[in-house]
C-alpha positions, -999 to +999 in steps of 0.1 A: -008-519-134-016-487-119-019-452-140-013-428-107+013-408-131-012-399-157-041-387-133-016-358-123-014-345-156-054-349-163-079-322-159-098-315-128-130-302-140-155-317-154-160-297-186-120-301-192-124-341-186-155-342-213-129-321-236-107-343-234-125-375-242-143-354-272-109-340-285-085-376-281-109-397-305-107-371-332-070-363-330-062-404-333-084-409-362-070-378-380-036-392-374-044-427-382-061-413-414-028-390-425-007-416-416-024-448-431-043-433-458-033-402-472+009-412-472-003-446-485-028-428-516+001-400-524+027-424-525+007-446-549+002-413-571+036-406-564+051-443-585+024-442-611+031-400-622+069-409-619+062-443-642+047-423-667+079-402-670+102-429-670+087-441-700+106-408-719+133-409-699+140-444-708+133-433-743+157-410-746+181-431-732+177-458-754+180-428-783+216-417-771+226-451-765+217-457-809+237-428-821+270-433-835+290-406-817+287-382-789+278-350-810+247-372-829+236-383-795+233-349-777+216-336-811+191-363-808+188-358-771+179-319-776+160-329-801+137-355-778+139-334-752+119-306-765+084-325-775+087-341-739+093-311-719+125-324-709+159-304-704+193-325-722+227-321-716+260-344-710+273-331-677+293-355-649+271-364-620+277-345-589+298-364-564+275-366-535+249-388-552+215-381-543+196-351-529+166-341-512+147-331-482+146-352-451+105-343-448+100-347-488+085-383-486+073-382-519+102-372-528+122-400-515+095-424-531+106-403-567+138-413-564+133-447-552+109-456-588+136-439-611+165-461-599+141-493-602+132-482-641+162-464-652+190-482-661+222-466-647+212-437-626+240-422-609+223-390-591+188-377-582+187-342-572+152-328-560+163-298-539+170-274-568+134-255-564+104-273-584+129-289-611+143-324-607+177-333-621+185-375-629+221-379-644+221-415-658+247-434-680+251-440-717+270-452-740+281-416-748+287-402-714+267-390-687+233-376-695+216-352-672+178-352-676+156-323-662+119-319-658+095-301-639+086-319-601+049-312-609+048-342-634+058-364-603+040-355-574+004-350-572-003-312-571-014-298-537-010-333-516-022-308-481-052-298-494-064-334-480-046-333-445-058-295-445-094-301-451-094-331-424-082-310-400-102-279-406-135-298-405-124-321-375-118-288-354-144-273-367-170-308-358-148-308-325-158-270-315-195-274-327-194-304-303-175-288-274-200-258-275-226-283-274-218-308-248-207-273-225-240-266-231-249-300-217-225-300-188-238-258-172-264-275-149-242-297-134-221-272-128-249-250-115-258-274-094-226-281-079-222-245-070-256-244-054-247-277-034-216-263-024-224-225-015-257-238+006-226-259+024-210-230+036-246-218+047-256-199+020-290-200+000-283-190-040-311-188-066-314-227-088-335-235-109-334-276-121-324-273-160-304-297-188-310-338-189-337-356-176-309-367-155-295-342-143-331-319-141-337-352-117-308-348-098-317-307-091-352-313-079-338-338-060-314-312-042-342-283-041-363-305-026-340-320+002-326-279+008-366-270+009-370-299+038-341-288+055-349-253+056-386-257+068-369-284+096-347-252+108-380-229+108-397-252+127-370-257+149-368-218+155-407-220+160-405-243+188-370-226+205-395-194+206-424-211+220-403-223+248-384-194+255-416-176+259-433-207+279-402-214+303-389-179+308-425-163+320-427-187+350-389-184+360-392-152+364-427-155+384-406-180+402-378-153+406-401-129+417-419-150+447-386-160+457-377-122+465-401-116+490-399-146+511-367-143+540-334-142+523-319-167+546-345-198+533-340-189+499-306-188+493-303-219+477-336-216+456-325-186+441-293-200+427-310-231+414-337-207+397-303-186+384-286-220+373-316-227+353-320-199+336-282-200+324-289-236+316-319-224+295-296-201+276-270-221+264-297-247+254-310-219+235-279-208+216-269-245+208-302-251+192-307-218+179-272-219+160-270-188+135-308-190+131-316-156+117-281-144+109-278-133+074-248-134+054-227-105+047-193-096+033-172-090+063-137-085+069-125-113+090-097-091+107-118-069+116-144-091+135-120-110+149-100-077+166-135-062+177-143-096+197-104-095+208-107-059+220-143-063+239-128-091+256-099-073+264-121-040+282-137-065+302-105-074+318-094-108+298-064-118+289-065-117+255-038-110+228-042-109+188-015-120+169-005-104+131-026-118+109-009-143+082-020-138+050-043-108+033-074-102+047-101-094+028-144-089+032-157-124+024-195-134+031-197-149+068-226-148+093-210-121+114-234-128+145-229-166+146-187-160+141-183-134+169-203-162+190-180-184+180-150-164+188-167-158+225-173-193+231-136-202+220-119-169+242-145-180+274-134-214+272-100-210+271-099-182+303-118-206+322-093-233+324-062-213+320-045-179+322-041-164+288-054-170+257-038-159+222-061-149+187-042-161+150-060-153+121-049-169+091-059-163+054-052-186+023-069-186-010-090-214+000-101-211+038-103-187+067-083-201+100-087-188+133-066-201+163-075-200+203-047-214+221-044-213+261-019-226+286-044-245+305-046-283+310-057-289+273-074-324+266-061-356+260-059-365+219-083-397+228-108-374+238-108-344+215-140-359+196-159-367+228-152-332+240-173-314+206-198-338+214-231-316+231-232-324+270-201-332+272-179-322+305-144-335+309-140-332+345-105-347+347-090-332+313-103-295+316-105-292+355-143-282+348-153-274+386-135-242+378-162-234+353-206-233+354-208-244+316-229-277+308-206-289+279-221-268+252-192-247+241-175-265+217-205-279+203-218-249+194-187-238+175-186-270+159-220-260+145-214-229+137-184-241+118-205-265+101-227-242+094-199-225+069-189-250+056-162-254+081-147-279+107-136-277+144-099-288+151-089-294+186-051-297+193-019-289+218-008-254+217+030-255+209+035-218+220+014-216+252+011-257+258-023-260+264-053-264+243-055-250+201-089-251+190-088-241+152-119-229+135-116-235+094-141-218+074-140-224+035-143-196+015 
């Protein structure tokens, strides 16, 4: 049997989840406690405080039922009634028997013990404010008998319930504040997992449990490792910038002053492999040394839009879906993004069309082209670095080396992000969607 029903109505977060499995074991035991225990001790007060009564009411009874005639036996039941704080009369019952309060149990356990030990009760009537009424037969008549409701039912019978339920939510609270307490550095690590994600780097420090103190050293020291990996990596992209670019262009140089007609061809090879050099470079590089800021999205995107646009490219920005706001990106490594994405898709088609969606949760920016697009089968392969698909994307028309969409991809990832390639349904070609999480 499967309980799919109830996880939609559980909480989500963890500190709702851990109130819930503190406040469900309290709340049962004080209902198994009111139910089972207190209604079980009140209504055993309940029988013996109306026994005790029933011992003058049968008295009295027993009095009237002596007398000779009707006039001696109300004198003698006035007369009773007095010392035993009991109010006589001969009345006729009232015609719809008994009466009281659906939600007065103990009421309803009152009447139940005077029928058993009264002989001939005709009505019970427990509504008339704190007074109770029993009209029973005689030998004269009916008698109506009167008394006060205290001397049946125990004074107070809340105060019990009341005090259970004050302390348990009281206990529960001290608890709640306690385990929340408990629970803050897993949160705080969560957030730090998740904001170093989307790229960013926010202050932690390992606290709570042994556990969970584990668990944070853990993570600080795998984002430390990570972190002096990209530094080295930076290192060494510097080291060969400087070491390759110096003797390219000593290369370039010589090259210029021998005869143009013998080194034609050299000169384009030196050229290919100084582009080739460069998109190595921003592949590894990534958004090394971009710092986060809060941006507005709709703003970056129409300034990369607009730049392509004065350089001749066709290039149109669609209204943007949703309310744009500044959110913190890495402003350097989306607007290389956003290049890569408008470069790609003018090199194998004609046009290319900008969306820009917003949602609570992520940041969507659509590239779509009329170009050839690429086969579903091969949409992974083509994010892949060094990847060139000849047939799909008609690269002969284009000098890239299959770096393009690799980059984004990492830049994406960077942010927390993904890279969705897909068919354009307006222009037919390729849609390559960039989703950042915000």
């Amino acid at each position: 049997m499967t309980f799919d029903w109830l996880k939609r109505w559980m909480p989500r977060g963890l500190q709702g989840r851990a109130a819930l499995i503190l406040l469900l074991p309290v709340v049962t035991l004080q209902l198994v406690i009111s139910i089972s225990f207190v209604q079980r001790h009140f209504e055993g007060v309940t029988r013996q405080m109306t026994r005790s009564v029933l011992i003058d009411l049968r008295y009295v009874a027993e009095t009237v039922n002596a007398m000779p005639g009707r006039a001696a036996a109300a004198e003698a039941a006035a007369r009773l009634g007095e010392p035993l704080e009991l109010e006589t009369r001969f009345a006729p019952a009232p015609p719809g028997g008994d009466s009281v309060k659906p939600w007065d149990l103990s009421g309803q356990q009152v009447i139940a013990t005077l029928r058993s030990g009264l002989d001939d009760v005709q009505a019970v009537e427990l509504t008339a404010g704190r007074q109770v009424s029993v009209w029973a037969g005689t030998d004269h008549g009916t008698l109506q008998l009167g008394f006060d409701r205290r001397r049946v039912s125990a004074s107070n019978p809340h105060q019990l319930i009341v005090l259970i339920v004050v302390l348990g939510a009281l206990l529960t609270l001290v608890a709640y504040l306690f385990m929340r307490n408990q629970l803050r550095p897993i949160t705080r690590l969560a957030a730090a997992a998740a904001a170093y994600g989307k790229g960013r780097l926010v202050p932690y420090r390992a606290g709570g449990a042994s556990e969970v103190r584990a668990a944070g050293m853990a993570f600080l020291d795998m984002r430390a490792r990570i972190e002096r990996q990209s530094q080295a990596r930076r290192l060494m992209l510097s080291g060969i910038s400087h070491d390759l670019r110096t003797p390219l262009t000593r290369l370039r140089l010589g090259l210029s002053m021998l005869p143009e007609e013998e080194v034609g061809p050299l000169v384009g090879d030196v050229d290919e492999m100084r582009r080739l050099l460069d998109a190595f470079l921003d592949f590894a590089r990534g958004d090394a040394g971009d710092e986060v800021e809060r941006i507005d999205p709709e703003e970056l995107t129409a300034r990369v839009v607009e730049d392509a646009r004065r350089t001749g490219q066709a290039v149109e920005m669609r209204p943007v879906q949703g309310r744009s706001e500044a959110m913190p990106l890495r402003p350097t490594a989306l607007r290389r993004a956003l290049e890569n994405l408008i470069g790609n898709a003018l090199r194998y088609g004609t046009r290319c069309e900008v969306s820009l969606i917003v949602s609570p949760r992520s940041l969507r920016l659509l590239v779509e082209d009329d170009g050839p697009g690429i086969p579903e089968a091969r949409r992974e392969e083509a994010m892949r670095p060094f990847t060139r698909l000849d047939p799909a994307r008609n690269q002969d028309r284009g000098t890239g080396v299959g770096l393009g969409l690799a980059i984004v991809a990492d830049i994406a990832h960077a942010h927390g992000g993904a890279l969705h390639l897909g068919d354009s349904e307006r222009l037919g070609g390729l849609r390559a969607e960039l989703v950042l999480a915000r």
